[in-house]
C-alpha positions in Angstrom: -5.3 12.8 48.4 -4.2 9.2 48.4 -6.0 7.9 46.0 -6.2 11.2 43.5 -2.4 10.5 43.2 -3.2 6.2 42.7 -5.4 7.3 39.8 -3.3 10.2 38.1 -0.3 7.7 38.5 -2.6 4.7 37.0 -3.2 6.9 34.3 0.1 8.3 33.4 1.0 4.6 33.2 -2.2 3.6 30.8 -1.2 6.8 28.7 2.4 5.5 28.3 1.9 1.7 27.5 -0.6 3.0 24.9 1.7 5.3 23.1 3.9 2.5 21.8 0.7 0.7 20.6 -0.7 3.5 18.7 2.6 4.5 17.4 3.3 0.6 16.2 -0.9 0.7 14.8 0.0 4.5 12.7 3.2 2.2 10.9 1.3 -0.8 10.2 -1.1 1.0 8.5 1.2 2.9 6.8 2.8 0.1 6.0 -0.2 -1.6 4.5 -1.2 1.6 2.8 2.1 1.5 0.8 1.4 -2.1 -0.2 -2.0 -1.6 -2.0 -0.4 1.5 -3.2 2.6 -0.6 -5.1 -0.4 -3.5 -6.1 -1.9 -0.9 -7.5 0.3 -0.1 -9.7 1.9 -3.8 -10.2 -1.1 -4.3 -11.3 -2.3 -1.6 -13.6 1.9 -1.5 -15.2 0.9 -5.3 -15.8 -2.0 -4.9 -17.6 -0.7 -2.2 -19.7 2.7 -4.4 -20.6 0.7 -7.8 -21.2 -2.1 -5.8 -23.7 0.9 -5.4 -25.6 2.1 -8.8 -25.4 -1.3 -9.9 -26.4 -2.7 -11.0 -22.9 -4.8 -8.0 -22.3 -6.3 -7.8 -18.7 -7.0 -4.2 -18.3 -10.8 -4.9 -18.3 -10.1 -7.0 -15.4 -7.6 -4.6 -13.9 -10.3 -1.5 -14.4 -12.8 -3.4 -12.7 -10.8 -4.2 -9.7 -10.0 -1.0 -9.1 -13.9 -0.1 -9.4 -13.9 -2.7 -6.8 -11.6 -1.5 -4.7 -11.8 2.3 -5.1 -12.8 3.0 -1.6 -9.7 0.6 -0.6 -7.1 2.2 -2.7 -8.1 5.8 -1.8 -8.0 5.5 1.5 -4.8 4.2 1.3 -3.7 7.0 -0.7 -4.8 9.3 2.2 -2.9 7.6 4.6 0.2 7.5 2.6 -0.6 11.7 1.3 -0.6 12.3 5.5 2.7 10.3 6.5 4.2 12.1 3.3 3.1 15.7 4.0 4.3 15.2 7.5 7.8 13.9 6.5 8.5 15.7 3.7 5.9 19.0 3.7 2.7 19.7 1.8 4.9 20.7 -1.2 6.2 17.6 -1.8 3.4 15.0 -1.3 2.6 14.5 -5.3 6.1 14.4 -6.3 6.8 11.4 -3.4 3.6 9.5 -4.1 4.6 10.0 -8.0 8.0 8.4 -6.9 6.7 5.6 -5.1 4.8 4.7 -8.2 7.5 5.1 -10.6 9.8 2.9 -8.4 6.9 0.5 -8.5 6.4 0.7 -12.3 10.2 0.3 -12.8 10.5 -2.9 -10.8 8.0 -4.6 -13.0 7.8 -2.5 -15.7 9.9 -5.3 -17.8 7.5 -8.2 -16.1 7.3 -9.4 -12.8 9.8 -12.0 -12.0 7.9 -14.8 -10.7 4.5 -13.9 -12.7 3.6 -14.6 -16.4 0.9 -12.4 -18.0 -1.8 -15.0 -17.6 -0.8 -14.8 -14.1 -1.4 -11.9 -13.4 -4.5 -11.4 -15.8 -5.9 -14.6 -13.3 -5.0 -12.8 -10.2 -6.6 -9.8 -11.2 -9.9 -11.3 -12.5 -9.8 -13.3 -9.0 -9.3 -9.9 -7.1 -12.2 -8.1 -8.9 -14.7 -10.8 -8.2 -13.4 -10.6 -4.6 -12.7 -14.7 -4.6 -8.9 -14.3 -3.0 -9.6 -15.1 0.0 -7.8 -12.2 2.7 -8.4 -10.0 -0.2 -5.9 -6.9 -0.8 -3.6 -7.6 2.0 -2.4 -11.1 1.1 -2.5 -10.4 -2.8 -0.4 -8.0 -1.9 1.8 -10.4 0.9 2.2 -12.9 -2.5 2.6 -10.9 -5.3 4.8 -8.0 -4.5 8.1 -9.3 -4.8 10.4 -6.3 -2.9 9.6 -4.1 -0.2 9.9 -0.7 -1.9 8.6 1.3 0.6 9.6 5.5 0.0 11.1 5.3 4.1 14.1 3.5 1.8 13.8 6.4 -0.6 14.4 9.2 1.5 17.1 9.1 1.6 17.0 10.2 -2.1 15.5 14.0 -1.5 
């Protein structure tokens, strides 16, 4: 009986250590899922914004998001989840729709450390996958606020 009791209580300790870890893995990928969600959109706001300014990079922008399809969706998913759990299935457009518009309000005027050709040279570098660290990193250098919807919240 001795050692049935070592084991459940070695296990009841490997259960709890590993909670923290899988809770801290769940928020960094939630995390990271919100910042391909708001390059996403940086992105795509910017291309629409420079066409008009006459440095059009939407081809460049619509191939990286060919590119990255399978990237961004999943991200999506994992942002639609923590949304649906925190705010109910009702409400999972309507947050992701508010994320975006936060996003596309923040740069919606032009990015504040970006010009156009900028950003069209990021893109184009994105889509032919020569940045190196990919997504994560563009993301790291080009979003320029933390707008995560956990700040938002608050808002509902």
């Amino acid at each position: 009986m001795g050692i049935f009791r070592y084991v459940a209580t070695g296990l009841a300790a490997v259960t709890a250590l590993s909670a923290p870890v899988q809770a801290s893995a769940a928020s960094s990928d939630l995390q990271r899922a919100e910042k391909l969600q708001q390059l996403d959109v940086l992105l795509m706001v910017s291309s629409l914004r420079c066409r008009q300014a006459g440095s059009d990079f939407t081809t460049a922008y619509d191939h990286f998001s060919e590119v990255y399809a399978t990237e961004l969706s999943e991200a999506r998913s994992v942002l639609e989840a923590d949304y649906a759990r925190r705010f109910g299935t009702n409400s999972v457009s309507f947050a992701v729709d508010r994320l975006n518009t936060r996003v596309a309000s923040t740069y919606g005027e032009g990015h504040p450390a970006f010009d156009c050709a900028e950003l069209g040279e990021a893109t184009r570098a994105l889509a032919s996958h020569s940045v190196p660290g990919g997504l994560d990193d563009a993301a790291d250098h080009l979003l320029t606020t933390e707008l995560a919807l956990v700040d938002l919240a608050g808002d509902y």
